[in-house]
C-alpha positions in Angstrom: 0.0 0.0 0.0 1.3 3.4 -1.1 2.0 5.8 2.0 3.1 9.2 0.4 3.6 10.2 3.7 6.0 8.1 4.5 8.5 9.5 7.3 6.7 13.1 7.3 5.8 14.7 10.8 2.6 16.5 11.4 0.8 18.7 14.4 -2.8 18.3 14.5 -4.9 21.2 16.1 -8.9 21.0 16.7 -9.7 17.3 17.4 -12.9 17.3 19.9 -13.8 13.8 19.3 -14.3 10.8 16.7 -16.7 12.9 14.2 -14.1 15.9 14.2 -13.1 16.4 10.7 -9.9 16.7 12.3 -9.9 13.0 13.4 -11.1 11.7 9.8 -8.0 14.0 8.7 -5.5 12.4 11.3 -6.2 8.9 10.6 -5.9 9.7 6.9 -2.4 11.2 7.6 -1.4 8.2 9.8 -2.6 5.4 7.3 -0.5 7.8 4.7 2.4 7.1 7.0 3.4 10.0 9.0 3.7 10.6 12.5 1.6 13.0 14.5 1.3 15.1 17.4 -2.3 16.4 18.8 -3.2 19.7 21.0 -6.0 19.7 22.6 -8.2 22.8 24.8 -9.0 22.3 28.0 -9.8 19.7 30.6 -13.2 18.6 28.5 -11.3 17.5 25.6 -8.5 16.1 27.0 -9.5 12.5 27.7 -10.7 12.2 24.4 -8.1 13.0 22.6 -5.9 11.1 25.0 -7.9 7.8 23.9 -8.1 8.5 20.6 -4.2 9.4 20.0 -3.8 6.1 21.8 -4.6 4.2 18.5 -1.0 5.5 17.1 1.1 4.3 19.8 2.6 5.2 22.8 4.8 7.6 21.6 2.2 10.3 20.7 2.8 13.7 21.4 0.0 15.0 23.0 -0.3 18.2 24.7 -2.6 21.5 25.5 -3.3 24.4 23.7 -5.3 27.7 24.4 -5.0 29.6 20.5 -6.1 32.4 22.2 -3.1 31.9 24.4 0.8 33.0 23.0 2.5 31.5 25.7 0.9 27.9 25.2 1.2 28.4 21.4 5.2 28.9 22.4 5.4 25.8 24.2 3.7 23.5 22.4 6.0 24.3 19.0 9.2 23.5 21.9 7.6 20.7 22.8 7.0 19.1 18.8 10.6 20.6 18.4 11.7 18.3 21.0 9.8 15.5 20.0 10.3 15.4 16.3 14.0 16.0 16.8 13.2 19.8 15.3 11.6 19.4 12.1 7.7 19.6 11.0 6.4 18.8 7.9 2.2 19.4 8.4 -0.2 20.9 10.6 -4.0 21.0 10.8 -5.6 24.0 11.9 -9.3 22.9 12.3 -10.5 25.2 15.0 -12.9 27.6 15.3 -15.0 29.1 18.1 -17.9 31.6 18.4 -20.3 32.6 21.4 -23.5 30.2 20.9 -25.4 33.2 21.0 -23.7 35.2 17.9 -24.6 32.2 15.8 -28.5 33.3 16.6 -31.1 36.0 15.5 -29.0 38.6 13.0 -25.8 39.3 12.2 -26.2 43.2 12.7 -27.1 42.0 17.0 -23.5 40.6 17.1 -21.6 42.1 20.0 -18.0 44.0 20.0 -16.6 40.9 22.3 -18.5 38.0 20.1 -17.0 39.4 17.2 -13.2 39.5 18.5 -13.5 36.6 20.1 -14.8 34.5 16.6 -12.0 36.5 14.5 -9.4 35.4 17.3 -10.1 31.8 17.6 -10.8 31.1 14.0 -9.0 32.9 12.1 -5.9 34.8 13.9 -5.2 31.6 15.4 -4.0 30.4 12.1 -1.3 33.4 11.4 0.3 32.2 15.3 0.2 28.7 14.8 2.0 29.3 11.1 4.5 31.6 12.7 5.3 28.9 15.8 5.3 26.3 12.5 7.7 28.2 10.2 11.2 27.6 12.3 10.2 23.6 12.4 9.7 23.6 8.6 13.1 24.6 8.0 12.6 22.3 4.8 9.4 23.6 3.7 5.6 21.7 4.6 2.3 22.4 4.5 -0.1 24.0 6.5 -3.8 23.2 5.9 -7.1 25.1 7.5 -10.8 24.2 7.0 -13.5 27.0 6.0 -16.8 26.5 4.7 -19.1 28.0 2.2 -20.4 30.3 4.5 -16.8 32.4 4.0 -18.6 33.4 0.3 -21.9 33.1 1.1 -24.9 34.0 3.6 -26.5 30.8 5.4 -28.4 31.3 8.1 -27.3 31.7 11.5 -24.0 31.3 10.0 -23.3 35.1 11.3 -19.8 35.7 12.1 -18.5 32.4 11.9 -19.0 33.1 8.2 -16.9 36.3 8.6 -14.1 34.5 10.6 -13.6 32.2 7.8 -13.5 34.9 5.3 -10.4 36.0 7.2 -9.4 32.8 7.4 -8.7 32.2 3.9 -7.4 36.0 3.4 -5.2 34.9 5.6 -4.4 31.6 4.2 -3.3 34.0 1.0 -1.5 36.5 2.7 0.9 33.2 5.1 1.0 31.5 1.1 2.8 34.4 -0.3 4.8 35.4 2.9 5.9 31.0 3.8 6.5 30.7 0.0 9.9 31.2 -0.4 10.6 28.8 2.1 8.5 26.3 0.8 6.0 26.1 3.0 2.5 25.8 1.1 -0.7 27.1 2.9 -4.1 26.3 2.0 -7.8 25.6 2.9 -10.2 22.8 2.5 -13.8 24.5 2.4 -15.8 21.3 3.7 -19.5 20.9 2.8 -21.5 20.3 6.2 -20.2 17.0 8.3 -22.1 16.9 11.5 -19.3 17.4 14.0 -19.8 18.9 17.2 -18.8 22.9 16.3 -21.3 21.8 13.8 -24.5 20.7 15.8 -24.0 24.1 18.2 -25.7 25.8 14.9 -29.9 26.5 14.7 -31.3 24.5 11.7 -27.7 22.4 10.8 -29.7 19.2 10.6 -32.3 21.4 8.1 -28.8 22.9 6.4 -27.5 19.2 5.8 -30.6 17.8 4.0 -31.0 20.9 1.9 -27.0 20.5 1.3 -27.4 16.6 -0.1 -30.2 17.5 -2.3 -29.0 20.5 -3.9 -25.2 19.2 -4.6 -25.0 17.9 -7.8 -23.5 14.7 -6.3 -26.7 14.7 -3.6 -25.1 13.7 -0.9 -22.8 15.0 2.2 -18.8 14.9 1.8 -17.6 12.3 4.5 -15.1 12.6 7.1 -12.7 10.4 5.7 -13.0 12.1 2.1 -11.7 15.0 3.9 -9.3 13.0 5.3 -7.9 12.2 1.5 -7.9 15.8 0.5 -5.7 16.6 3.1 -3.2 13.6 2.5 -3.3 14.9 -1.3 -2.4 18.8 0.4 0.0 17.4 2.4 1.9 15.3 0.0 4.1 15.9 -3.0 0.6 15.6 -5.1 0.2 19.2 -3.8 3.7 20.0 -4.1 2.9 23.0 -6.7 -0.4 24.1 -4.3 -0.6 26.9 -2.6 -3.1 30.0 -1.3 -5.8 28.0 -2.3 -9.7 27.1 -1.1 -10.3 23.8 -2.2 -14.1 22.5 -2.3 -14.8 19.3 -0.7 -18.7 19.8 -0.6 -20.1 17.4 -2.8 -20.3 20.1 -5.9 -22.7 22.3 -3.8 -20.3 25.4 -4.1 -20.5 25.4 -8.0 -24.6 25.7 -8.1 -26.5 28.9 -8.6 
């Protein structure tokens, strides 16, 4: 069996549990061959990241991190220094946070703190991670995010998640032409709905998901472990010439008027 990732190091960011598309992306990148470390935030996630890691061996990094937090975003790139005898190939950003109550009623109601909070977590949280990342990647690597349609459209109750990951993939442009020259490659997967946790914490997703499936040309919803390929393909020398991009993993729904 073909692992393109064969001897490649990674640092996965955002697992909550076994539907996280973070997960489906971690097992893709351990079947692919490479070996990974995992953050995770706060006491409520930690055992289940903990048993889940466990699948890879004993010899997992795994380890805290606050995004919101520079000092734990310091110490965990010392930590996957140490343990990957300096050098990082990958890392997953999948996280993304807003108040439960901005992602009700309208957009136009969304507080001052909401606001910074969601463009914090989501999306500046990326630029720190890739700046902790870049010393590691001393031979270039890849850096991959996940967005959503809502970046480029209006769904409902969406709100400012939607504009987080709008500055997410600015963002994504802006670390692709600053890493470049060192060969680091950053892009985003845009996901079609996968009914995650983040996910279920929005009104109507079970609504959003049918409507999703019979409106994508392919009528159905993307799977976790299709994700998961996409981001081996990112990660590997398949993507080698890839950078700065969105890539669509929806199904075809992004493409329909």
């Amino acid at each position: 069996m073909s692992k393109p990732l064969e001897g490649k190091t990674g640092v996965i960011f955002g697992v909550a549990n076994k539907r996280s598309i973070a997960w489906g992306i971690a097992q893709a990148w351990h079947e692919a061959g490479a070996r990974l470390a995992f953050t995770y935030q706060g006491d409520r996630f930690k055992g289940n990241v903990e048993q889940l890691a466990a699948e890879f061996g004993n010899d997992t990094l795994i380890t805290e991190c606050d995004v919101s937090r520079d000092g734990d975003i310091d110490r965990v790139f010392a930590e996957v220094g140490d343990h990957f005898n300096g050098k990082l190939d990958m890392l997953l950003h999948s996280v993304a946070f807003a108040p439960r109550e901005a992602l009700e009623g309208r957009f136009v109601n969304t507080t001052r703190e909401a606001f910074a909070t969601a463009l914090d977590i989501s999306a500046y949280s990326l630029v720190a991670l890739a700046r902790g990342a870049e010393p590691l990647m001393a031979d270039g690597g890849s850096i991959t995010g996940m967005s959503y349609y809502g970046a480029e459209k209006v769904v409902p109750h969406y709100n400012v998640m939607g504009v987080a990951k709008a500055a997410l993939e600015a963002s994504t442009r802006y670390l692709a032409a600053d890493l470049g020259e060192k060969k680091i490659r950053v892009n985003c997967i845009s996901a079609g709905p996968v009914n995650t946790l983040a996910a279920r914490g929005i009104a109507g997703f079970t609504k959003l998901m049918s409507h999703h499936a019979s409106y994508a040309p392919l009528k159905r919803n993307v799977t976790a472990e299709e994700l998961g390929q996409t981001g081996v393909f990112l990660a590997s020398d398949g993507g080698a010439a890839i950078t700065g991009q969105v890539i669509y993993v929806d199904c075809g729904y992004q493409i329909m008027g």
